[in-house]
C-alpha positions as CSV (number, residue, x, y, z in Angstrom):
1,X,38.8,-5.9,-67.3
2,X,37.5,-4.3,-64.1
3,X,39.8,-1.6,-62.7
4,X,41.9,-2.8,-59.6
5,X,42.5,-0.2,-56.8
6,X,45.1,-1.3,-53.7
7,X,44.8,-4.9,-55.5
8,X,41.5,-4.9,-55.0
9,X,38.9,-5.2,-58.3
10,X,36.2,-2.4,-58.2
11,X,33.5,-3.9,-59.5
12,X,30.9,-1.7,-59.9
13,X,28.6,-2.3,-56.4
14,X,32.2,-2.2,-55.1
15,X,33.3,1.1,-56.0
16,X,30.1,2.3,-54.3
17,X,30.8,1.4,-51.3
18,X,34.4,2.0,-51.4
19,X,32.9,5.8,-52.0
20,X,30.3,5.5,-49.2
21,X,33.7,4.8,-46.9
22,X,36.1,7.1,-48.0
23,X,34.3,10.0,-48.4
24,X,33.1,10.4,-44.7
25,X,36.8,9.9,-43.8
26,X,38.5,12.0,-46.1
27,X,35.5,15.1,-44.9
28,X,36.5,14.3,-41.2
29,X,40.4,14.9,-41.7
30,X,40.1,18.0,-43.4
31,X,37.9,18.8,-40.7
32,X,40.2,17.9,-38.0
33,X,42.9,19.5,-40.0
34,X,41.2,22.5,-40.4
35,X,40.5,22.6,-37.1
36,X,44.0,22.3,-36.1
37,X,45.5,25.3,-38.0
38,X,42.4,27.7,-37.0
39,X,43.6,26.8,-33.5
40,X,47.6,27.8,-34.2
41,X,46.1,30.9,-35.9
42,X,43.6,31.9,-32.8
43,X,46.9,31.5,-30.4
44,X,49.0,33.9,-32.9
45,X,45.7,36.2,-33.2
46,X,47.4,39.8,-32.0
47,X,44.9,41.2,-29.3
48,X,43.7,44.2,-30.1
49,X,42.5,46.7,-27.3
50,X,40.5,49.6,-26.8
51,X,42.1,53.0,-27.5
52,X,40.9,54.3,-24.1
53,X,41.4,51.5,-21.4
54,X,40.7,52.3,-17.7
55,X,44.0,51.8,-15.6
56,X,42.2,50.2,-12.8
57,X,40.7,47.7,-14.9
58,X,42.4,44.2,-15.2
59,X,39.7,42.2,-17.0
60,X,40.2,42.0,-21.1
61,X,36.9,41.5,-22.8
62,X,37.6,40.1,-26.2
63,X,35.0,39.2,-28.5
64,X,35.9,35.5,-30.4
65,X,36.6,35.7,-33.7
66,X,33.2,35.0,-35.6
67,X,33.9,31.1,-37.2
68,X,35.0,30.9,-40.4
69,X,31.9,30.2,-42.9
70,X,34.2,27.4,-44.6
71,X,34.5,25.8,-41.1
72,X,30.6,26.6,-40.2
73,X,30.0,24.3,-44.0
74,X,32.6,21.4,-43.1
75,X,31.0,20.8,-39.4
76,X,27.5,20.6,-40.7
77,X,28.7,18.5,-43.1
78,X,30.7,16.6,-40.7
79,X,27.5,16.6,-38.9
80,X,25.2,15.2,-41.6
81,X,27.7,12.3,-42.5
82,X,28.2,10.7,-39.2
83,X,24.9,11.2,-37.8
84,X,22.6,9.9,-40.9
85,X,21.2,13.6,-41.2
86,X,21.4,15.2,-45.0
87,X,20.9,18.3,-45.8
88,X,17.8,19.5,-47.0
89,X,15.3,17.8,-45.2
90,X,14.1,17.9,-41.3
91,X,16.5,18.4,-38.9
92,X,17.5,15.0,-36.8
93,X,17.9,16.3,-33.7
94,X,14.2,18.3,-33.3
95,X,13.3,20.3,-30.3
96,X,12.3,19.3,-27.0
97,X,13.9,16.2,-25.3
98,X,15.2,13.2,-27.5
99,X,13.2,10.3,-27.8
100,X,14.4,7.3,-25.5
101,X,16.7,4.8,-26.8
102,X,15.9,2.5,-24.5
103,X,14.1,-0.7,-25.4
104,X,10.1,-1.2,-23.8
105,X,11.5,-4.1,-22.6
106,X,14.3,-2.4,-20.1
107,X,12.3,0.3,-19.3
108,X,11.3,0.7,-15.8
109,X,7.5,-0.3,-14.9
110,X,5.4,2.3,-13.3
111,X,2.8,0.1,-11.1
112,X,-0.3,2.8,-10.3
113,X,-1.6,2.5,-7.1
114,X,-4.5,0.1,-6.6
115,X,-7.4,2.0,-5.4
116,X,-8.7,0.0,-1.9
117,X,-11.9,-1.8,-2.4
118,X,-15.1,0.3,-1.6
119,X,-16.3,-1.9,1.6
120,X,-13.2,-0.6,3.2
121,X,-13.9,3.1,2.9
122,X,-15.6,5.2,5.4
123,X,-19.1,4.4,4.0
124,X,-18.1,0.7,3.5
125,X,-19.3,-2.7,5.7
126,X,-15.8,-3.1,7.0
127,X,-14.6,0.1,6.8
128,X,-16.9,1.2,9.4
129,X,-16.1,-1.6,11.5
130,X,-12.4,-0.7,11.6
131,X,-12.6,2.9,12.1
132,X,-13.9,2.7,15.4
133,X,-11.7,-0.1,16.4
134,X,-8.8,1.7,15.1
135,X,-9.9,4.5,17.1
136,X,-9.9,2.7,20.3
137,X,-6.9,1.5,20.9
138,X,-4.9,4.9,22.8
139,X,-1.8,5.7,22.0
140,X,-0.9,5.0,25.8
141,X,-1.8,1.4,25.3
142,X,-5.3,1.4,26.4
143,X,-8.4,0.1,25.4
144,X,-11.4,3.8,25.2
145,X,-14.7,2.0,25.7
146,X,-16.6,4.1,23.8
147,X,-15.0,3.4,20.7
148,X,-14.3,0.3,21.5
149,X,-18.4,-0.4,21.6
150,X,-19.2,1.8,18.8
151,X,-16.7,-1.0,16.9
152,X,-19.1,-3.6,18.5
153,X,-22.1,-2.4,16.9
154,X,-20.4,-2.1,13.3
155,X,-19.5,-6.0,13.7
156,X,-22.8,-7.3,15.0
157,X,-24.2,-5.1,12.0
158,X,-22.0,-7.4,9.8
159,X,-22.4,-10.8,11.3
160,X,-26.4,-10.6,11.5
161,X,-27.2,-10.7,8.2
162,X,-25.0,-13.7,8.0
163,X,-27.1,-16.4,8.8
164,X,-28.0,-18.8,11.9
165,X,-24.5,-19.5,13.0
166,X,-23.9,-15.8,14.1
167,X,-27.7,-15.3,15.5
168,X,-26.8,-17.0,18.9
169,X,-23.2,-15.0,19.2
170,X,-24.4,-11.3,18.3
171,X,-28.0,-11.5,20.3
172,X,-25.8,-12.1,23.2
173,X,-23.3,-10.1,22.3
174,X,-26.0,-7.2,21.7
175,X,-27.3,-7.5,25.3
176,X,-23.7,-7.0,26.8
177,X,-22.7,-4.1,24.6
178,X,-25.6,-2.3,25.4
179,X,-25.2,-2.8,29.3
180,X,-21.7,-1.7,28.8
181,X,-23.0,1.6,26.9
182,X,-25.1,2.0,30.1
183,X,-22.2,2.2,32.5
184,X,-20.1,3.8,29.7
185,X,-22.9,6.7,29.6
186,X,-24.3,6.3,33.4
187,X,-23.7,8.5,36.3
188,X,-19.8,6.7,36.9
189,X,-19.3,7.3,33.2
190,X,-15.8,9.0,34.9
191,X,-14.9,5.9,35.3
192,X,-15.6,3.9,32.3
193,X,-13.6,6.1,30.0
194,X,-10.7,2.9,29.3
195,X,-10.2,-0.6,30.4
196,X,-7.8,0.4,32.6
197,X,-10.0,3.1,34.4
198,X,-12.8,0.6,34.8
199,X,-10.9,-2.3,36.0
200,X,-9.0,0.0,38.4
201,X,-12.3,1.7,39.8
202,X,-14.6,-1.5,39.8
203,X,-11.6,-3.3,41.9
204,X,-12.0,-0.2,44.3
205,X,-15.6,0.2,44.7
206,X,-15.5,-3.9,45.6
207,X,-17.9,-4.3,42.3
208,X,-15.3,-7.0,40.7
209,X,-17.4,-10.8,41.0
210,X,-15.6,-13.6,42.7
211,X,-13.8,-15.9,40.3
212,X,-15.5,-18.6,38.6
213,X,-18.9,-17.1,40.0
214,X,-21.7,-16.0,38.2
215,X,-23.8,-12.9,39.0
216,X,-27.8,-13.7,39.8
217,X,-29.0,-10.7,37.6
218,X,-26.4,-10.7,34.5
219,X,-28.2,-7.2,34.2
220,X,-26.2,-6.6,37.7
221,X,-23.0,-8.0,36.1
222,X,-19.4,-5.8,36.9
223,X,-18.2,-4.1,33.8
224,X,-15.0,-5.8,33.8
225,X,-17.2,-8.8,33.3
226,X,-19.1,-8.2,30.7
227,X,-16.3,-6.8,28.5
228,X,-14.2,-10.4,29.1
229,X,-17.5,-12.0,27.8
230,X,-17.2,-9.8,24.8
231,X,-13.6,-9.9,24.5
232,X,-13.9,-13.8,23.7
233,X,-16.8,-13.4,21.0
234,X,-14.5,-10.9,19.2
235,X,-11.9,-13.3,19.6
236,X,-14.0,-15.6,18.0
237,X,-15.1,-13.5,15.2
238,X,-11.6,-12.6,14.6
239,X,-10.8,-15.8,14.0
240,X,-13.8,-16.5,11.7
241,X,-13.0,-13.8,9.5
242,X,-9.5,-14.5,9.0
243,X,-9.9,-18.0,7.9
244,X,-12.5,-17.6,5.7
245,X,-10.4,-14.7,4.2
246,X,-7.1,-17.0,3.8
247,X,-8.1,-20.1,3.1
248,X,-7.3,-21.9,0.3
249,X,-9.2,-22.6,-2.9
250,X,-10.7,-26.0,-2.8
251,X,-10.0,-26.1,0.7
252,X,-12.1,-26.5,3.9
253,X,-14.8,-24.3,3.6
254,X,-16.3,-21.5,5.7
255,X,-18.4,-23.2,8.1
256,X,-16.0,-25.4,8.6
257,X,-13.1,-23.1,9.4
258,X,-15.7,-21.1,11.7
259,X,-16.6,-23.9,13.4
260,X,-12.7,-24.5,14.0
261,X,-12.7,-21.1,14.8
262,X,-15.3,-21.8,17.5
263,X,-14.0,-25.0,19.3
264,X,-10.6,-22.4,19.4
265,X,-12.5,-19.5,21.1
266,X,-15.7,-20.0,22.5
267,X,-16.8,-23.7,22.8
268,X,-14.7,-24.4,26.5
269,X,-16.9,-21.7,27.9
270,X,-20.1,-22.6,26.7
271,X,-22.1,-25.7,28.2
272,X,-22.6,-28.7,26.1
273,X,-26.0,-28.0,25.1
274,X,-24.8,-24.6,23.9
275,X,-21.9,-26.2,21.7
276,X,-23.7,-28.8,20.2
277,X,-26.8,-25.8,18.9
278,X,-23.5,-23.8,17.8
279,X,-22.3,-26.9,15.7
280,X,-25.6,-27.4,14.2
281,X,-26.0,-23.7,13.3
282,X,-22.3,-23.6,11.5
283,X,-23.7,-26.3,9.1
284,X,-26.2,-23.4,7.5
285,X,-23.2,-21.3,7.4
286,X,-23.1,-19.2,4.2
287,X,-20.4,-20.2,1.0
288,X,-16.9,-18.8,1.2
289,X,-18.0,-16.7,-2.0
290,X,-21.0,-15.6,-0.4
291,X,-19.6,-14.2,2.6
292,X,-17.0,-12.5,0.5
293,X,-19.8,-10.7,-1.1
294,X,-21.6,-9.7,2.0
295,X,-18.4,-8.4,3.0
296,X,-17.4,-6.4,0.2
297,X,-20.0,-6.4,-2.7
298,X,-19.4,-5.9,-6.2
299,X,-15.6,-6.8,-5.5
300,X,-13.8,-9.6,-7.1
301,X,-13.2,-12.6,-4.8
302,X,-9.4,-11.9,-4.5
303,X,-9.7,-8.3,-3.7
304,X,-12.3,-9.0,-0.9
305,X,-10.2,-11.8,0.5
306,X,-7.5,-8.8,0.9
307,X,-10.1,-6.5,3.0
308,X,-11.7,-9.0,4.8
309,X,-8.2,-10.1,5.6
310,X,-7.4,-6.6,7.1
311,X,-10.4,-6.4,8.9
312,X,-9.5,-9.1,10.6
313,X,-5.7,-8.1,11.3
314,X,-7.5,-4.7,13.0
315,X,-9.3,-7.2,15.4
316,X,-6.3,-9.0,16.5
317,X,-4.6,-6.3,17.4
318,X,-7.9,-4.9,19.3
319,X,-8.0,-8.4,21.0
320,X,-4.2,-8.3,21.8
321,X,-4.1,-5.0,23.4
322,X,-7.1,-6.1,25.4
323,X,-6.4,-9.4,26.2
324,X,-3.0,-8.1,27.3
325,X,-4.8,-5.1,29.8
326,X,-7.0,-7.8,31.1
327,X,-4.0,-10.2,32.0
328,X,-2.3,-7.3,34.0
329,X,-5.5,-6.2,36.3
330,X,-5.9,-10.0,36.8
331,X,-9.7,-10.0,35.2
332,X,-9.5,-13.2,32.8
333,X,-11.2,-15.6,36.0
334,X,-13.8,-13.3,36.2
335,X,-16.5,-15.8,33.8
């Protein structure tokens, strides 16, 4: 007949756990009774004071009562019962900070940075395109030549090796930047420092062609000029490289988003015999994926579309600054 405690049969697995239970329980009260009366007793504890006390002195340093070794035993035992810990073996709580509770799941991410691309370093193809342009814009909302041209070079030293359809636009665009780098470097270079100093100076000096005219000797031309013609090319170019960076996959493909980018930019002021050789020339108009490359080689697709994407977002804003300097000296009619 198994034995019945509280009307409840003990069987053997039973009693166990009855034991497992109880026993933490029964340890905790007598701790917390202990507990209790060492507090009543600490209260009634008579203070005793030093034989020789300074008069002056109103602080009492009392030394607590070193803890009872029965109490020190019942709180490590206390201790060991509620935290899983007996004695004997390693202690649970080892030093240095506790180990996280928190799941992998709800802990928070740490995303490293993403290192840029190499083409868009100092040493890299757009990188060294940028940098200049970058530079040029002022803080006081001009447009510094010199940098500005020095930008120039670094894009016709990208779009060359591209193929056909760039040959026409950076050969022209190559005579222009170097006859602005001879008035940018000549005897007035004073005044070519900025767009703003040129456009001011040229007006003055009565060097400024009459709208919709054409000088004889494009050698001869006015500065003002030949920077509009080279404003719209970069426009162009801009427009190029920003399409070909954000277009989508199985989309139109480069050529014919340059092409686009050409009838948007350039093709109004070209003659028709021009526009038709810059239509022909798009067809042989490298892949998407090769141009990516060019751009930014040895980088994957995605991660070029992003710098070639920036490269182009550092164009606009060169061709918005300037576009907007040329509106307010009234130079757009010049070509």
């Amino acid at each position: 007949m198994p034995a019945k405690a509280m009307g409840v049969s003990l069987t053997s697995p039973a009693l166990g756990r009855w034991f497992c239970h109880a026993i933490p329980f029964a340890i905790l009260t007598l701790t917390l009774l202990f507990l209790y009366t060492s507090v009543r007793l600490f209260h009634e504890w008579p203070l005793v004071l030093p034989a020789q006390r300074s008069q002056q002195s109103s602080l009492l340093e009392l030394e607590p009562p070193s803890p009872s070794p029965v109490l020190t035993a019942l709180l490590q035992i206390t201790s060991s019962t509620l935290t899983g810990c007996r004695p004997g073996v390693q202690s649970c709580n080892p030093e240095g900070p506790l180990p996280s509770q928190i799941g992998p799941e709800l802990t928070a991410l740490v995303v490293p940075e993403k290192e840029e691309p190499p083409c868009l370093g100092p040493q890299g193809v757009l990188g060294r395109m940028m940098s200049p342009f970058l530079a040029c814009l002022s803080p006081e909302g001009d447009v510094e030549l010199s940098q500005y041209l020095a930008g120039w070079r670094e894009l016709l030293r990208f779009l060359t090796p591209l193929g056909s359809v760039f040959a026409f636009a950076t050969s022209e665009a190559f005579v222009k930047v170097t006859a602005l780098e001879a008035c940018v470097h000549g005897p007035d270079a004073s005044h070519y420092a900025s767009l703003a100093t040129m456009a001011t100076w040229e007006r003055q000096a009565g060097l400024l062609e009459r709208p919709g005219t054409a000088p004889r000797d494009p050698a001869r031309a006015s500065g003002s000029r030949t920077l509009l013609l080279l404003h719209r090319a970069l426009r162009w170019s801009q427009l190029c490289l920003h399409r070909v960076a954000t277009g989508t996959l199985g989309g139109p493909d480069a050529g014919v988003q340059c092409g686009d980018a050409y009838s948007t930019a350039l093709a109004e002021h070209h003659p028709w015999l021009i526009r038709q050789a810059a239509r022909l020339a798009i067809l042989a108009l490298p892949s998407r994926g090769h141009l990516l490359q060019l751009a930014c080689p040895g980088t994957r697709e995605a991660d070029a579309r992003v710098a070639l994407a920036r490269a182009a977002r550092v164009l606009e804003d060169v061709y918005n600054r300037t576009q907007s300097l040329l509106t307010h000296y009234g130079l757009l009619q010049l070509a």
